[in-house]
Every structure is written in C-alpha cells, then in structure tokens.
MILO-347058 format. One record per residue (C-alpha): residue number from 0; x, y, z. Coordinates in steps of 0.001 Angstrom, whole numbers, plus 524288, in hexadecimal, padded with zeros to 5 digits. Layout:
PT    k      x      y      z
PT  NUM      X      Y      Z
...
//
This chain:
PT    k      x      y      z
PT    0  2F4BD  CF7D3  B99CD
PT    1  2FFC3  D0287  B9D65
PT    2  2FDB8  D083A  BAC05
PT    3  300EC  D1609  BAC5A
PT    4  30525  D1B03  BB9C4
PT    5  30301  D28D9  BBC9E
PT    6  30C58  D33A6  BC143
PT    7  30BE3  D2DD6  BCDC2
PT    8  30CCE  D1F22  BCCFA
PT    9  30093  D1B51  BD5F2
PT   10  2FF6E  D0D33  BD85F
PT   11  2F383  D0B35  BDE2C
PT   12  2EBE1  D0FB9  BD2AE
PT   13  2F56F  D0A0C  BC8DD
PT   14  2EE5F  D00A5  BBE84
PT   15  2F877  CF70E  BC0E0
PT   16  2F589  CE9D4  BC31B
PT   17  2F1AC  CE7B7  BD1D6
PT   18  2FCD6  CDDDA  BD252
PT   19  30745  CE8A3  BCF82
PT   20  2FFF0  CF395  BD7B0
PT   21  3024E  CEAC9  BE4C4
PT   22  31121  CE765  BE03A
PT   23  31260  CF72F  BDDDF
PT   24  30E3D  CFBF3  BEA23
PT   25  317DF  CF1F1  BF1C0
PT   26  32256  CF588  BE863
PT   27  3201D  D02E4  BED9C
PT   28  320A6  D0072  BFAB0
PT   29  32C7D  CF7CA  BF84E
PT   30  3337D  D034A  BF1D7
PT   31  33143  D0CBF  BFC16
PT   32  333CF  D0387  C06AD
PT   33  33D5E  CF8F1  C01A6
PT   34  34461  D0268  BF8C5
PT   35  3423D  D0E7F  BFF24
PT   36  340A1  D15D5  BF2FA
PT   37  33AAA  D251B  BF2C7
PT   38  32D45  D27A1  BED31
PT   39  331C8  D2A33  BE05D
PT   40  339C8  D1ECE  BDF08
PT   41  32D2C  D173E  BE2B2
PT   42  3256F  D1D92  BD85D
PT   43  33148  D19B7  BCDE9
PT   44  33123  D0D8A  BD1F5
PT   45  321BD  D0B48  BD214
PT   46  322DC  D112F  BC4F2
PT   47  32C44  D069A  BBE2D
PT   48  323E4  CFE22  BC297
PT   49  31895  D02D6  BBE39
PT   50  320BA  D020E  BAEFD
PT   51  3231D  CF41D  BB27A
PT   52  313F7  CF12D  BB48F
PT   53  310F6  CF8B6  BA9ED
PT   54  31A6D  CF183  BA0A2
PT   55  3141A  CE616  BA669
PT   56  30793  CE847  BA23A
PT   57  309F5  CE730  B94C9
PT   58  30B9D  CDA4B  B9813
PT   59  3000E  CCDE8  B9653
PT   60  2FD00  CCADF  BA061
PT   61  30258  CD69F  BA92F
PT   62  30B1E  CCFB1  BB32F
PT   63  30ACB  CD2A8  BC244
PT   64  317EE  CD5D7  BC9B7
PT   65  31655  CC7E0  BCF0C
PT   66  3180C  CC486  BBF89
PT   67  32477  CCE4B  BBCA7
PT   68  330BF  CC68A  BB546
PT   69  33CC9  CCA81  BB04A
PT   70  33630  CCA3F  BA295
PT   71  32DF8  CD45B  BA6E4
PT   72  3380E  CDD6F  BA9F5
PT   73  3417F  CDB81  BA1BA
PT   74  3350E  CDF75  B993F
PT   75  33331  CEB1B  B9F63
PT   76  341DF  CEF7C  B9F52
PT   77  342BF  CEE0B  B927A
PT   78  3358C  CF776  B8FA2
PT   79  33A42  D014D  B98D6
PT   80  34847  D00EF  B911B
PT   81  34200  D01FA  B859D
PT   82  33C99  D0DBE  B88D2
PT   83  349D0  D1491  B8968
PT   84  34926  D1962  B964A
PT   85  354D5  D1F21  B9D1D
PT   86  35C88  D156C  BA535
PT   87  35930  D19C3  BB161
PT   88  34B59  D1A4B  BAED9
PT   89  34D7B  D0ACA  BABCB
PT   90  353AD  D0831  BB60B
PT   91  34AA4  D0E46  BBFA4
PT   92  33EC2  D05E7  BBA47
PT   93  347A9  CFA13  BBBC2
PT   94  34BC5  CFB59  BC93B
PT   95  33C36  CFDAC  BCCC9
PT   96  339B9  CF1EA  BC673
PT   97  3445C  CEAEF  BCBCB
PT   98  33FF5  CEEFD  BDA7A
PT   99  330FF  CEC6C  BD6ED
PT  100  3365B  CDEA5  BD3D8
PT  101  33CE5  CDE21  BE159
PT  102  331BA  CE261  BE741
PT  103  32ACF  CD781  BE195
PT  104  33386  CCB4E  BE468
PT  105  3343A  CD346  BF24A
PT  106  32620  CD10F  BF40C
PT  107  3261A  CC391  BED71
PT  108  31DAD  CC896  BE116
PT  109  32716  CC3F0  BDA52
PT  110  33007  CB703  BDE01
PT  111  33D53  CBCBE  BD51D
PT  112  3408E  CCA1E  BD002
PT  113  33E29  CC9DF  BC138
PT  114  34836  CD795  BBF55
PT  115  35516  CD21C  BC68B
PT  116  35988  CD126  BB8A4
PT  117  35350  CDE03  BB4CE
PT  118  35CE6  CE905  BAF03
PT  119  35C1D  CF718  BB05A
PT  120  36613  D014C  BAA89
PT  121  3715C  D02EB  BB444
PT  122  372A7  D1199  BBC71
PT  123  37842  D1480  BC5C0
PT  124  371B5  D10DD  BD306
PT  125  36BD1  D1A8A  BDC1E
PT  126  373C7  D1A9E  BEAC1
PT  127  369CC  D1A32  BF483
PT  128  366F5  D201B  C0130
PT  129  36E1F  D1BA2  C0CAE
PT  130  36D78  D1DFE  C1A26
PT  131  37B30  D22FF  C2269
PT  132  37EF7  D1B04  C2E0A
PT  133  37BFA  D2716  C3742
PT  134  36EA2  D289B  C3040
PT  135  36B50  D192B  C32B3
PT  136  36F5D  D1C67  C40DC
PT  137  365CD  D2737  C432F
PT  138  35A30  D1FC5  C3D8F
PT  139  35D38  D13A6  C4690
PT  140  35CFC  D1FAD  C51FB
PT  141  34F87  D238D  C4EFC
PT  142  349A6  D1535  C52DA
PT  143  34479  D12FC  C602C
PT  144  34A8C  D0840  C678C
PT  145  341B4  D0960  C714D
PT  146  336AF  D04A6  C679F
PT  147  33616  CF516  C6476
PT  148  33503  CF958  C5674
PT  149  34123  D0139  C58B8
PT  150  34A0F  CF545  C5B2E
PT  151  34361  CF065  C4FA8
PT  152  3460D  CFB86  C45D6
PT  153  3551A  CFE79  C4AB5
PT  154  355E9  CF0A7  C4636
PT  155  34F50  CF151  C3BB9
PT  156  35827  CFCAD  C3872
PT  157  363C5  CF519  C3C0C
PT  158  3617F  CEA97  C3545
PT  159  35E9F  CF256  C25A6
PT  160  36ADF  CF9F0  C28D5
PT  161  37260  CEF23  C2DE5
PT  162  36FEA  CE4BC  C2235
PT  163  36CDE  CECC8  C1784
PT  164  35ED2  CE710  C15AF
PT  165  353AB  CE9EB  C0D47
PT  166  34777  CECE7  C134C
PT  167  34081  CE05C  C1126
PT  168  34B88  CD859  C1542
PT  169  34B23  CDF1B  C2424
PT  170  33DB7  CDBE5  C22AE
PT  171  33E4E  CCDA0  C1FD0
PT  172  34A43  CCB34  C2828
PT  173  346DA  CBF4C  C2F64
PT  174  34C38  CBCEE  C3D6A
PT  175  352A9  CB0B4  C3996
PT  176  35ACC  CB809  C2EE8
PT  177  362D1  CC08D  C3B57
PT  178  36F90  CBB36  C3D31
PT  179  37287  CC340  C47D1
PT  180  37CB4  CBC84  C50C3
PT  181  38622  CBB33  C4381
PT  182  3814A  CC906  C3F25
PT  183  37838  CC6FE  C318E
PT  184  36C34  CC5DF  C2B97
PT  185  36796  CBDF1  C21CF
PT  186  35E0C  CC4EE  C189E
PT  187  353BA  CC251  C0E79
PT  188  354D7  CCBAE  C0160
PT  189  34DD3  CCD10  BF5FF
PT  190  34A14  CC00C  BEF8C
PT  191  34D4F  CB9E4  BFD17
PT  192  35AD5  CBAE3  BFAA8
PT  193  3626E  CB8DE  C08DD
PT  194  36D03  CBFC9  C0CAB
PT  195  374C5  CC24D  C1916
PT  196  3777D  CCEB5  C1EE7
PT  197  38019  CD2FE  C290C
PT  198  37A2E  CD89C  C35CF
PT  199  38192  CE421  C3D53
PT  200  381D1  CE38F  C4C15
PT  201  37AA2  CEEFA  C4D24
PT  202  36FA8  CEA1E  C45AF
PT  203  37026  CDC9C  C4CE9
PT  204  36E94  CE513  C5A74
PT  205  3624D  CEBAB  C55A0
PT  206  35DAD  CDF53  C4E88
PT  207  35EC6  CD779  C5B45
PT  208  358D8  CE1D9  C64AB
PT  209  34D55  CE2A7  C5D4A
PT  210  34C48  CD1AB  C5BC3
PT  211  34E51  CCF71  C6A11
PT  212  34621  CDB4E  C6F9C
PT  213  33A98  CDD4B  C6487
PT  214  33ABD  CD2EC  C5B54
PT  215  33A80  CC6A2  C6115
PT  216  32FB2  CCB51  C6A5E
PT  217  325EB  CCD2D  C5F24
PT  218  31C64  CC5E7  C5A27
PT  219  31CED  CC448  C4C31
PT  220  312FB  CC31A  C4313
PT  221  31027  CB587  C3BB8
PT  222  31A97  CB4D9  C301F
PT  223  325E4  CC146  C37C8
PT  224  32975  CB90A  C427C
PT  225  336B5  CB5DB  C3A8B
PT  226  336C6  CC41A  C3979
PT  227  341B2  CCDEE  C3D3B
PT  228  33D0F  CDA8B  C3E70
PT  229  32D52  CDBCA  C410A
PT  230  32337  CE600  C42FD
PT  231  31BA8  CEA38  C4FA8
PT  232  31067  CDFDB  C4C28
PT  233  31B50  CD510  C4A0A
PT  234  319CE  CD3F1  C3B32
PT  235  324F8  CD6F8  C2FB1
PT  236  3290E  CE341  C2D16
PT  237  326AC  CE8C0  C2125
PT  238  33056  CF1FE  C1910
PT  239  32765  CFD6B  C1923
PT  240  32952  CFCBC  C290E
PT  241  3364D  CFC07  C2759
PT  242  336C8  D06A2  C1CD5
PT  243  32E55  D0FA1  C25A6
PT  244  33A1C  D0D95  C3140
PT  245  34379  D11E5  C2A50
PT  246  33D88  D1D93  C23E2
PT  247  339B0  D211D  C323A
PT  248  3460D  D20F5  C38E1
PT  249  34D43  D280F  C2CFB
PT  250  34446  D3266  C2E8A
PT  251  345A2  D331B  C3CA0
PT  252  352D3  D3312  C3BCF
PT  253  35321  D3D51  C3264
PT  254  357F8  D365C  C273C
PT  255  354B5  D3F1D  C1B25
PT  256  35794  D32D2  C1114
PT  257  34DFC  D2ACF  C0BFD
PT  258  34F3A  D1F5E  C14D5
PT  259  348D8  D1066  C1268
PT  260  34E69  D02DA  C16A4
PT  261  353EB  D021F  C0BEF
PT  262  35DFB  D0B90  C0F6A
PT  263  3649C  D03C0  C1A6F
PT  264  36545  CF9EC  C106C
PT  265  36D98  D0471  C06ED
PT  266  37509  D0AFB  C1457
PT  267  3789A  CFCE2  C1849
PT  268  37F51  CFA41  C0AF6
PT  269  38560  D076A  C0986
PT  270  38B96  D0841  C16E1
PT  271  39173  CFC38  C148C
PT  272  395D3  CFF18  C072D
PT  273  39BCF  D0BDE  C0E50
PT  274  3A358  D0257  C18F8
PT  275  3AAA7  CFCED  C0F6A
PT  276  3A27A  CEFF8  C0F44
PT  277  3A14F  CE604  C017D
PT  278  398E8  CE8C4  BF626
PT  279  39544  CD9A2  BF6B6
PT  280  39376  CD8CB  C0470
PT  281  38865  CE3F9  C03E5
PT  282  38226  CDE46  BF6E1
PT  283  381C9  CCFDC  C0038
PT  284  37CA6  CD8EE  C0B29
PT  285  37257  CE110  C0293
PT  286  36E28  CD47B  BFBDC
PT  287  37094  CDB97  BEE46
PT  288  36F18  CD303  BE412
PT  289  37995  CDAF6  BDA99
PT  290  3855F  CE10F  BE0AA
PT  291  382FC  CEC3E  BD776
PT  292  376B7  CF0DF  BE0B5
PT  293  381E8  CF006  BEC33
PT  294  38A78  CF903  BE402
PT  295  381D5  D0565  BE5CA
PT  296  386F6  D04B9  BF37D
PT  297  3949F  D07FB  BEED5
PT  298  38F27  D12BA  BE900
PT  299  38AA0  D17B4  BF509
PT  300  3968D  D1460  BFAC8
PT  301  39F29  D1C36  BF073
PT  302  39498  D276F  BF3EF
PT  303  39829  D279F  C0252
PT  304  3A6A0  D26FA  BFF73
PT  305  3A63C  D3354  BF5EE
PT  306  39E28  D3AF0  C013D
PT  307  3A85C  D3678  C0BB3
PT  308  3B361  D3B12  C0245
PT  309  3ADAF  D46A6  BFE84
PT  310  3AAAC  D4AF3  C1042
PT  311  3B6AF  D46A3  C1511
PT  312  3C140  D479E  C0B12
PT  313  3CADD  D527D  C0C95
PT  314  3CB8C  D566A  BFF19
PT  315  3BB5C  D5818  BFEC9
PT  316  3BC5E  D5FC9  C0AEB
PT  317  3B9FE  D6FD3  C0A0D
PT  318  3C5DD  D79A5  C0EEC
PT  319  3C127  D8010  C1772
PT  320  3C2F3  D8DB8  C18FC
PT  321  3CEAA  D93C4  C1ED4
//
C-alpha cells in the first residue's frame, strides 16, 4: 500500500503505521527545537520522510523505525536516484533522512545510526544564521536577575554560548561533568560520545551564582538530582523550555533573526573561527564527527572578512563631494 500525503502533509490523519506517526511527530518537534528549522523546512523534512515510509512499505513485512538498517536506505537512495531527480532535490531527502536517523538513536529508537555511511550528491552548504556579539549581549540584558529563574537562564545562556553546545547536551549536562576550578566541561554528544569543552570565566561566574544561590537549594525530583540546570518543580529541563527562552529574549531584545539554541552553538564556532582560532580545535570543541562540517565555518569566516574589506578599506570607500 502507497500513502499519499496531501498538499499539506497532516500527520495525525496520515495512514501510516502508528509506529511511524509517534516517531514523526517527535521528529517534528526535534526539528523545530533541536534544529531550529522554519516551518517550511519542517514540512520538507516531514516530507522525505514520509518517501522513506512509503518506500518502506513495499516492503514484507513493513519495518518500524526501531527496524531501519543501512540496507534499507541504501535501498531507498538508490530508488530516489533512479528517478533522476536533480541533485539538490537528492540531497535534501538525504539530509532529512539522515536527521530522522539522529533523531532516532537521540531518543534510543534506534541503538546505531544505519545512514552514517549514507551518500548524498555534494553542494555547496547553506551558512547559517548567527548571532553578533552585541546582539548576544542585549538578549542576556533582557533577563531578570532579580528572578531565581533569571540566574538560571543567564547561565543557561552562558553556558550554549560559552561551549558551543547542542541543545540536548545543556540539557543532560550533569553536575559532576563541571570542571570549574580548571575551567571545562566534560560533555555527552550524540551516541554518548564525551568530549571536553572549555569554560570562559564569564560563563563560570553565571554558572556558579546560579549553583550556590538557586540550585543547590532545590529539591530535585527522583532521577534530576545529578542534574545541572532544573525547572521550577525540580525536574529536567526539556529542549522545548529551552527553545521557548531563547525565542523570548531574541524577541525582546529585538532580534529580527530567526533565533534557536542552536544558534549559540553556530555564533560560538564562528566567532572563534573569526579570532583566528584552529579548524581542529573547533571540530574537538563542536564534537563534529568530519572536519568537513567544521569547514562551513570558514566560510562564514571568509564572509565576514569580505564585509570588513569591503566597510573599511580605503579603496571601497566613496569620495565624497567637494
């Protein structure tokens, strides 16, 4: 059986397996919050998966996500090669199935990621957004010290800009993973992968106001207690708290961008890209598997330098009028 979506992909009354509805709607939420993607990114994405499922149900019996291998895919890329579509077209559907896969070993549906090996045509990748060090500044002025969940969020947002982490890595970070009097942090990436991150002073201020005056006075729930950074009622927080922060404070701050967690994570590479610092050193710091995924930052970096060239160089300047 083929599904047909409509215009408007609508999972809820998809005939999908129930299995691949749930893992849908989370994938959603994990693009929107994890990835920070727009709406119509989402719906791409939702869409390539939705061609995955319905290669997949060709299949005898129709396997689950929980049941995806590289066979599968490798499967699939070949069908959707086959059908001569432009690169970029293949590409797209392979990078949503590629971060549908992460999503999956991120939520343990899966134990391994069956498209690490998975090839797409190679373009040119897409700089994202990034946030200047004066806009950063003016976000962290819109929280309210005078709150205890303002300590907690200036840390929070000390911390992501700080150390360059993904959303679910602030979120796991475990008190016994801050390093503070030697300045780092040991963190826990995808497929559990540790790493450790170096830990401005600024960020180790904030970080150890809000330990000493909010969160060791808490009580956390059963299972958080190891817990950095908590809610109100002293459980976990979860990204789409953490996503709702930040898109709060940009606002307030004015911040026209589309702004996510994510993009600390990109400003904290590109600034230090900009300083002058190692391509290796902010792969180790990212946790990038590839140092070709650190290499858009140079990019970036070659972007700034052409805009600083073309302000402040003499030759670019105007006469002005005598």
């Amino acid at each position: 059986m083929l599904f047909r979506p409509s215009k408007k992909l609508n999972i809820e009354s998809s005939s999908l397996p129930a299995a691949w509805i749930s893992n849908l709607k989370g994938f959603t939420q994990f693009l929107k919050l994890e990835k920070g993607l727009s709406l119509h990114s989402i719906d791409a994405y939702q869409r390539d998966v939705w061609k995955l499922a319905n290669h997949l149900s060709t299949y005898d019996p129709f396997p689950s996500p929980r049941e995806l291998t590289a066979t599968h895919l490798e499967d699939f890329v070949r069908q959707i090669h086959g059908l001569g579509l432009a690169r970029t077209s293949q590409a797209r559907i392979v990078s949503g199935v590629k971060s549908f896969c992460q999503y999956l070993v991120l939520e343990q549906v899966l134990t391994n990621d069956p498209s690490t090996l998975i090839e797409a045509p190679i373009l040119t990748r897409k700089i994202p957004d990034i946030l200047s060090i004066e806009e950063i500044e003016s976000m962290l002025g819109e929280i309210d010290l005078s709150h205890p969940l303002g300590q907690r969020d200036r840390a929070i947002l000390e911390v992501l800009y700080a150390c360059g982490l993904r959303v679910s890595e602030l979120t796991g970070l475990r008190i016994a993973d801050l390093f503070l009097e030697i300045g780092f942090v040991k963190v826990i990436g995808k497929n559990n992968k540790e790493r450790i991150v170096p830990i401005g002073s600024e960020a180790i201020k904030h970080l150890e106001f809000y330990m000493k005056d909010i969160r060791q006075h808490q009580n956390a729930k059963p299972g958080a207690d190891h817990i950095v950074f908590l809610n109100h009622r002293g459980g976990k927080l979860s990204r789409v708290m953490v996503f709702n922060l930040v898109k709060s404070l940009a606002v307030k701050a004015g911040i026209r961008k589309t702004v996510s967690p994510h993009t600390f994570r990109h400003s904290f590479a590109t600034h230090l890209v900009e300083g002058g610092a190692d391509l290796r050193a902010v792969q180790d710091m990212l946790g990038h598997e590839s140092i070709t995924t650190t290499e858009i930052y140079t990019h970036l970096d070659m972007r700034y330098l052409r805009e600083t060239i073309l302000r402040f160089h003499p030759a670019n300047r105007s006469t002005p009028s005598e």
